[in-house]
ZAMARGU-4260 file (C-alpha; in steps of 0.2 Angstrom, whole numbers, plus 5000, padded with zeros to 4 digits):
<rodrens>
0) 5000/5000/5000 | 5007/5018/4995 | 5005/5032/5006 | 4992/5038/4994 | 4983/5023/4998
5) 4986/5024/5017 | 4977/5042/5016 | 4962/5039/5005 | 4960/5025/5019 | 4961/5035/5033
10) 4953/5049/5023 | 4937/5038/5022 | 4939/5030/5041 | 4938/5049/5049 | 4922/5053/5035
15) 4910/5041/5045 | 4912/5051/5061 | 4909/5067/5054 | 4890/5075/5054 | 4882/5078/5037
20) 4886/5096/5032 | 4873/5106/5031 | 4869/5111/5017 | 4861/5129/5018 | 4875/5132/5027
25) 4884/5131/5010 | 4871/5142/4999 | 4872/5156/5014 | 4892/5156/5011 | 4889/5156/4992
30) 4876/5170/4992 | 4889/5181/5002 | 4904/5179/4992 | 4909/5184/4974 | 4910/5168/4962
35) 4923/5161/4956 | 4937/5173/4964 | 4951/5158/4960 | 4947/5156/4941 | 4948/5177/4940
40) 4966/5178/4950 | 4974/5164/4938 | 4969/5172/4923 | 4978/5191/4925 | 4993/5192/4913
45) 5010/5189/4919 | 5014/5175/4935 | 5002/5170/4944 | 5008/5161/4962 | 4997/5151/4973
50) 5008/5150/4988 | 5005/5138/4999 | 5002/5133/5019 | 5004/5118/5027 | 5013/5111/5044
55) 5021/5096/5037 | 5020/5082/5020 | 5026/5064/5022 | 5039/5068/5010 | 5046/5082/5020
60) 5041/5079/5038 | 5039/5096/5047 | 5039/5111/5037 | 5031/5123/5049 | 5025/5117/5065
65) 5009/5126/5074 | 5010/5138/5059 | 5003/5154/5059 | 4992/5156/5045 | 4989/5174/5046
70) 5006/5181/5047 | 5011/5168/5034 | 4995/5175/5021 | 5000/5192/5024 | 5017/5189/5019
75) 5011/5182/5004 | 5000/5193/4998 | 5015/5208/4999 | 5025/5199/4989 | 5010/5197/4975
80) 5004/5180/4977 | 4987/5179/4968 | 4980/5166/4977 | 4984/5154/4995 | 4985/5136/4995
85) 4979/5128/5011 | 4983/5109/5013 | 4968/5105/5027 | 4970/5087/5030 | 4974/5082/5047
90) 4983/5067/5050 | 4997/5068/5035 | 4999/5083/5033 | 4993/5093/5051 | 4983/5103/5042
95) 4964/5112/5046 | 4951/5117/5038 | 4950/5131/5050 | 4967/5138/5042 | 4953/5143/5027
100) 4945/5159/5032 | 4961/5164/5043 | 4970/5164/5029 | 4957/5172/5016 | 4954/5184/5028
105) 4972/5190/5034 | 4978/5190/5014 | 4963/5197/5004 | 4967/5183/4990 | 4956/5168/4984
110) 4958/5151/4992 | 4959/5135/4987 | 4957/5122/4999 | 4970/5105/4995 | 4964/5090/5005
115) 4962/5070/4997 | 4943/5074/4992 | 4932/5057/4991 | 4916/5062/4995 | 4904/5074/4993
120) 4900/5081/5010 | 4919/5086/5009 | 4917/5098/4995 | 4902/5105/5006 | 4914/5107/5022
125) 4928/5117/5014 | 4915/5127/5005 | 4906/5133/5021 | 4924/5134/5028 | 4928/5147/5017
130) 4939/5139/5002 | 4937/5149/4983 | 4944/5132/4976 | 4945/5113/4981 | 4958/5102/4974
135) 4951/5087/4965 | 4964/5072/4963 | 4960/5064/4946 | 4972/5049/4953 | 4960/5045/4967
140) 4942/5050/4958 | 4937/5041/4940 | 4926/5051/4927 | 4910/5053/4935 | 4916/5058/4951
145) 4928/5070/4946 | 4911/5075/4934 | 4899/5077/4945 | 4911/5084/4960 | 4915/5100/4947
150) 4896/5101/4945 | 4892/5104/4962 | 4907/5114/4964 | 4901/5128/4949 | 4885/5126/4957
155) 4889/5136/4974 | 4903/5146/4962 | 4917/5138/4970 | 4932/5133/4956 | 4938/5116/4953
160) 4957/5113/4955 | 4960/5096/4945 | 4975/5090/4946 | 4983/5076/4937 | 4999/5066/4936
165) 5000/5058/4920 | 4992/5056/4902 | 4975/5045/4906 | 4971/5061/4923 | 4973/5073/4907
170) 4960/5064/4896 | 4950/5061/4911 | 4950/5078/4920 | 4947/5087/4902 | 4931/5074/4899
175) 4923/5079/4915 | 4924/5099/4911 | 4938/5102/4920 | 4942/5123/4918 | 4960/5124/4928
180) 4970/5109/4925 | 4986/5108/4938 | 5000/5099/4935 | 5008/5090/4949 | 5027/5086/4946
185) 5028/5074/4961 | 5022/5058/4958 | 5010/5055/4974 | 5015/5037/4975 | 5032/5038/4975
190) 5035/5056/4979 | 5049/5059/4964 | 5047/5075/4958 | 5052/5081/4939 | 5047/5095/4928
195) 5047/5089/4914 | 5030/5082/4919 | 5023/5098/4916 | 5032/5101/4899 | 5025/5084/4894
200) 5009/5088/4900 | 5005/5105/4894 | 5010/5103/4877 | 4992/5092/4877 | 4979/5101/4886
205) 4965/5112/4877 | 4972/5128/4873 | 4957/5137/4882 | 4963/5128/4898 | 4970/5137/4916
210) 4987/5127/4917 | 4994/5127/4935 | 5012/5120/4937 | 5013/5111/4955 | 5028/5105/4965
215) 5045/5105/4964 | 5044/5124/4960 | 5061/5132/4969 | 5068/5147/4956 | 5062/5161/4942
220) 5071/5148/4932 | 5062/5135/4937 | 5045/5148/4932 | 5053/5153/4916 | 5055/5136/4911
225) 5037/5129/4914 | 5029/5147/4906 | 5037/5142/4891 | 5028/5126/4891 | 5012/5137/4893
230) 5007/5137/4910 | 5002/5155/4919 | 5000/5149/4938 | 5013/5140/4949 | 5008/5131/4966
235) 5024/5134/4977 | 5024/5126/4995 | 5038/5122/5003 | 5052/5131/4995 | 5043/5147/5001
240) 5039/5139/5020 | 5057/5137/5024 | 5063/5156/5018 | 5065/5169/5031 | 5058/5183/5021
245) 5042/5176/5012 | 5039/5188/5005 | 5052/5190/4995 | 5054/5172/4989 | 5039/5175/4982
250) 5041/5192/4974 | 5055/5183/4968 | 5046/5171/4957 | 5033/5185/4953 | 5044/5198/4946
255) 5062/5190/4945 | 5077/5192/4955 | 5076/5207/4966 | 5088/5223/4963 | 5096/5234/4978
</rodrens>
């Protein structure tokens, strides 16, 4: 069993001691919020970062311990992110989905909430938590699930963030509707990360398509190289968690390297 198993396992284990969602709940949050906030920030010209939060990966152990989210978003947004990623599940990764709205709140930016999403009631939780944007794994959810998870997603105007891994997620995620097709370098099962799996990737996604590079994302070079293979957005984590001045790092990425 990978450790993409052993989480989709323990995923579903903790789903059947959570209480339904409730559902007007949901529409309440929707009804108060501008739609689709996500989609609009990764589609301005120029480099787009979603920078990310999170305590700890199993690749990396601790990356942040007790981190705090609002410090961390607002270093962000001065160095011109244009949008947070919030890794919320709990066990892995020591994540929150409470991080959400502190995070959204403190930075001003559009959220997408990254958790191993199996289930609808999920999609409903980060919602009335306060994420613009959920992460949908094609690796873990087959057509109709990934189908009818965007469906529901569009319908409270919350974006879907589909990310795949190899050729058969592409075909998949585009057949379901997907709008914002990320790219994740590292291979979830064996956690070996490589750019070229973006290069190789976006040379075959529809050319209407949001293409956000994801993982493995240290340098302007390292942007330079994947905006040539066509993508605008890049989800950068931990290269930015471990700086002293984030907000740098990112302006870094957004602008280049930063003159005296």
């Amino acid at each position: 069993m990978t450790v993409l198993d052993q989480i989709v396992e323990r995923t579903r284990e903790r789903l059947r001691t959570e209480d339904k969602p409730d559902r007007h709940a949901a529409e309440a949050v929707a009804e108060q919020r501008a739609p689709h906030r996500f989609r609009e920030a990764l589609s301005r010209d120029g480099v787009n970062v979603i920078a990310e939060i999170k305590s700890a990966s199993p690749s990396a152990g601790s990356i942040v311990a007790n981190p705090d989210v609002e410090t961390i978003a607002r270093d962000y947004a001065r160095g011109g992110a244009a949008a947070l990623s919030v890794v919320t599940e709990p066990e892995f990764f020591q994540g929150s989905r409470t991080w959400l709205a502190r995070a959204g709140a403190a930075a001003g930016l559009p959220v997408v909430m990254k958790d191993f999403i199996v289930e609808p009631s999920q999609l409903l939780r980060g919602i009335i938590a306060g994420a613009d944007a959920i992460l949908l794994l094609a690796s873990i959810l087959d057509a109709t699930r990934l189908r009818d998870f965007i469906a529901l997603l569009e319908a409270y105007g919350c974006d879907a963030l589909v990310e795949v891994h190899d050729e058969e997620e592409l075909e998949r995620a585009v057949a379901a509707g997907a709008r914002i097709l990320g790219v994740n370098n590292r291979d979830l099962r064996s956690f070996a990360v490589d750019l070229g799996t973006s290069e190789r990737l976006g040379a075959k996604m529809p050319a209407d398509a949001i293409r956000v590079a994801e993982s493995g994302i240290r340098t302007r070079a390292d942007v330079e190289r994947l905006r040539a293979a066509g993508f605008n957005a890049f989800l950068v984590g931990e290269s930015l968690l471990r700086q002293t001045d984030r907000a740098a790092a990112v302006r870094v990425l957004v602008e280049g390297e930063l003159r005296a």
